[in-house]
Structure formats: C-alpha cells, structure tokens
BAVEXVEX-484284 format. One record per residue (C-alpha): residue number from 1; residue in three letters; y, z negated, x. Coordinates in nm, 2 decimals. Each point is the difference from the previous one (the first is absolute). Layout:
SITE    n  res   north      up    east
SITE  NUM  ala       Y       Z       X
...
This chain:
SITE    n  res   north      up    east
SITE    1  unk   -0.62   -0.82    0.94
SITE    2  unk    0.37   -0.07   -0.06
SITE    3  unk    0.04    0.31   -0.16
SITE    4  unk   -0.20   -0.22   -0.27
SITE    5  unk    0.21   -0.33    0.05
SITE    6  unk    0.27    0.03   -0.23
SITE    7  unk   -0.04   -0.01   -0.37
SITE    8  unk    0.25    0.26   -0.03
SITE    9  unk   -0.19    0.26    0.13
SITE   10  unk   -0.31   -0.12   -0.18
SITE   11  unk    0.24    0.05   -0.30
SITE   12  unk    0.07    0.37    0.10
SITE   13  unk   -0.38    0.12    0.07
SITE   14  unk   -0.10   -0.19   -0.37
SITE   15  unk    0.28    0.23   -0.14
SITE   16  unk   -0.07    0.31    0.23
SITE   17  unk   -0.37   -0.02   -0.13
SITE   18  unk    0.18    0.00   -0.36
SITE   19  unk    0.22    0.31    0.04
SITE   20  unk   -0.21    0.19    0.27
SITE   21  unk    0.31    0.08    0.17
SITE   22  unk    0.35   -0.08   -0.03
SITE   23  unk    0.33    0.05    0.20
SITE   24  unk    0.17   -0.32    0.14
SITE   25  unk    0.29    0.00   -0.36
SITE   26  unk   -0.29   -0.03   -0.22
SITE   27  unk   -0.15   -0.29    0.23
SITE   28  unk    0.27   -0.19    0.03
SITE   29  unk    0.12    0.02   -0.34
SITE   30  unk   -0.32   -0.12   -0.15
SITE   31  unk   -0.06   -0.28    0.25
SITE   32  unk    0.37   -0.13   -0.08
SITE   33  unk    0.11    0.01    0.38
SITE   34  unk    0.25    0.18    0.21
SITE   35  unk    0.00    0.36    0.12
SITE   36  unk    0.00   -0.11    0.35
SITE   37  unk   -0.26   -0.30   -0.02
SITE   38  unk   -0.25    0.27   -0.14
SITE   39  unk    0.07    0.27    0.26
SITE   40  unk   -0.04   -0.28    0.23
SITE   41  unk   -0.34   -0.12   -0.11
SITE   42  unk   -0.14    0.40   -0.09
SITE   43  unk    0.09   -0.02    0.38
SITE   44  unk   -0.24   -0.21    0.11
SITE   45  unk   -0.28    0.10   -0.22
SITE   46  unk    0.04    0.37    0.14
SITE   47  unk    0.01   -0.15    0.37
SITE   48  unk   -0.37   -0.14   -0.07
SITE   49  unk   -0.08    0.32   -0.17
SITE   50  unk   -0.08   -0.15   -0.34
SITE   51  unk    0.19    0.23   -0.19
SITE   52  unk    0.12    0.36    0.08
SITE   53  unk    0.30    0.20   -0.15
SITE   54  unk    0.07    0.33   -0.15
SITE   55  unk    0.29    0.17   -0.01
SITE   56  unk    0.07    0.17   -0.36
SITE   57  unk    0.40    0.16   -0.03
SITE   58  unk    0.22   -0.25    0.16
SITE   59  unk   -0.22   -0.32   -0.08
SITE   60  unk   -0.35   -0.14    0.22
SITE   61  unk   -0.22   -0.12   -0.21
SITE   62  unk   -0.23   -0.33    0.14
SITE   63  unk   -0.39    0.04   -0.10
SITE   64  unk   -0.30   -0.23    0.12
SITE   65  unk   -0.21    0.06    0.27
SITE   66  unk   -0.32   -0.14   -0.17
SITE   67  unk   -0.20    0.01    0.29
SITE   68  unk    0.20   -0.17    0.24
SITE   69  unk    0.06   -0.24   -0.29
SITE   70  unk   -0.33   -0.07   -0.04
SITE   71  unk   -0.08   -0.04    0.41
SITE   72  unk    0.31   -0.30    0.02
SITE   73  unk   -0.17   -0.21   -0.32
SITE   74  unk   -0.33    0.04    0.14
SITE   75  unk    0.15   -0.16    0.32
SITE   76  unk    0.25   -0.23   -0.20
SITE   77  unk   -0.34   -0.18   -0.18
SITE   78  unk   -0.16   -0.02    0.36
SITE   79  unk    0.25   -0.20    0.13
C-alpha cells in the first residue's frame, strides 16, 4: 500500500495513535518538518482512508482509522 511506503507517514500514524487526534500545526511541529510537507503527506493518508478529519473552530483535527489501519498491516505482512 503506498499509503504505507514512506516513513513519514509511518511517523504521523505512530504520533496520531499518541495524541488521538491532532490538527496538521501540532503534527508538523512535533515531527520537525514543514507545514506543507505534512499537509502533503495527511493528504495521502486521507486519500487511502487511513485517517479521517474533524473540524473543531477554524482547525481539522487528523484521527486514525483503526480499522482500516489494521486491514493494510494485515495485508502489508502477507506480502
């Protein structure tokens, strides 16, 4: 799954399961990368429906979709 395939993104769902939610500032600020690169990558994992958002005020918040999580490492070990 190439939403898997970068360790950046395997960075944000290890600190998404940490936090339960949190909006893209929070993200990129405690993964030390741009705004942008984030946003870019939250992209992605929301295309393959890994994680959803929530919009709270003026800021979405990104939370896990643990079952859809769980479905792409089940398949990742097959492979």
């Amino acid at each position: 799954m190439r939403a898997l395939a970068h360790p950046l993104r395997i960075q944000m769902i290890r600190y998404l399961d940490e936090q339960e939610a949190a909006c893209v500032n929070n993200i990129f600020e405690a993964l030390e990368i741009k705004q942008a690169v984030a946003s870019q990558h939250l992209r992605v994992l929301r295309q393959a429906e890994l994680v959803y958002t929530q919009r709270q005020g003026k800021f979405i918040y990104y939370a896990l979709h643990y079952d859809r999580i769980g479905l792409a490492a089940k398949a990742a070990s097959i492979v």
